[in-house]
N, C-alpha and C positions, 0 to 999 in steps of 0.2 A: 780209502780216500775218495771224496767224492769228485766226480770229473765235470769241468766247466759246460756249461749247455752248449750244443755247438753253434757254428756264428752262420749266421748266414750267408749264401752264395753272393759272392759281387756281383755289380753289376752287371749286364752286357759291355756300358762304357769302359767301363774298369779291366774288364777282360779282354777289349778287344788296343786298350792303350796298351795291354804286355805283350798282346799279338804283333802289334806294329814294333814295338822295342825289338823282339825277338827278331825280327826279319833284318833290322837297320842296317847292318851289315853288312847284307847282301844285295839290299838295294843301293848303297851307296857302292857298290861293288861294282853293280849294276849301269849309276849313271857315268859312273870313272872309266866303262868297259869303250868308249868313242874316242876316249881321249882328254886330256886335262883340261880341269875346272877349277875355278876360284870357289869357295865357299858361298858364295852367296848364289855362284852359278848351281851347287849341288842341289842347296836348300831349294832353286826355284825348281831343279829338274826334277827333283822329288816330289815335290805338289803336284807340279803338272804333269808328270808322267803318271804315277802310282798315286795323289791325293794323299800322298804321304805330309800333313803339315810338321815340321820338324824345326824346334829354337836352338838359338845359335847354341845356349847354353848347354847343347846335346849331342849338335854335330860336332864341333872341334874337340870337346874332350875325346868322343870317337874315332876325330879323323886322326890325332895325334896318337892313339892306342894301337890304330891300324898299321903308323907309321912310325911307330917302336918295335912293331911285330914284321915289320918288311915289307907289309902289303902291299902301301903308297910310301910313295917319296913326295917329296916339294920340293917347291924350289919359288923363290919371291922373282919378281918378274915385274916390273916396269908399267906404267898403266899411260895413259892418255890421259886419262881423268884427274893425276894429279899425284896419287899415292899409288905403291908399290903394292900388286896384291899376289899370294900365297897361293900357288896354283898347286893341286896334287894330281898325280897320276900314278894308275897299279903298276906294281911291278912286276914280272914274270912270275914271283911265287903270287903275288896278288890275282893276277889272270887266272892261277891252276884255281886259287883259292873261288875264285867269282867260279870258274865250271865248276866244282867239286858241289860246291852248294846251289846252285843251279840245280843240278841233278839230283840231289837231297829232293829240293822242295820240290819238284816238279815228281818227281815220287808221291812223294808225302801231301801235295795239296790235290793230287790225281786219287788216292786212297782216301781223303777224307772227304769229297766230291765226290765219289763211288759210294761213301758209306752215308753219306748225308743225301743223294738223292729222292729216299723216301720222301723228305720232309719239304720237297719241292713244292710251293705253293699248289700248283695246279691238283698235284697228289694226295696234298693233305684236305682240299676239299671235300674230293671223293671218299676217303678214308675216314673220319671223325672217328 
């Protein structure tokens, strides 16, 4: 049986939107670790902290999966502005869950930093 030609590698774009998906997690783990946020609070801390841009369409089905699984809780809360808004915050297995992958990634982006060093600009000048 003849086998299909193989496809070509994806982008870097492409590669690097599953890298952000892959982390989302724990960056939201991350901005929830100071204390609760409304949704739109997370969405901005994400950009501005990490340049993570992230649509609503991504984060609530998330925040909702995290808060099936025990992570976060909510709770609706009363606004000045007019309408009631959905604040989450981790919960104690949520907190083990933000250090446990903490410690993962900070492994894992320390070993792939060690192993991608060659290719550091200044290096690969020298090296052609």
């Amino acid at each position: 049986m003849k086998q299909p030609p193989p496809s070509l590698p994806e982008s870097p774009e492409k590669w690097e939107v599953q890298l952000r998906k892959g982390t989302l997690e724990l960056a939201i783990l991350a901005v929830l670790w100071e204390g609760p946020l409304y949704g739109l609070e997370i969405l901005r801390s994400l950009e501005a902290a990490a340049n993570l841009i992230v649509v609503e369409g991504t984060i609530y089905p998330l925040l909702s999966r995290l808060r099936a699984v025990g992570l976060v809780e909510s709770e609706w809360v009363e606004s000045d502005s007019g309408h009631p808004r959905k604040y989450y915050r981790l919960t104690a297995a949520g907190r083990e869950r933000a250090l446990a992958l903490s410690g993962i990634w900070t492994r894992f982006s320390t070993s792939i930093g060690n192993l991608l060093s060659p290719l550091s600009p200044s290096l690969v000048r020298k090296n052609p």
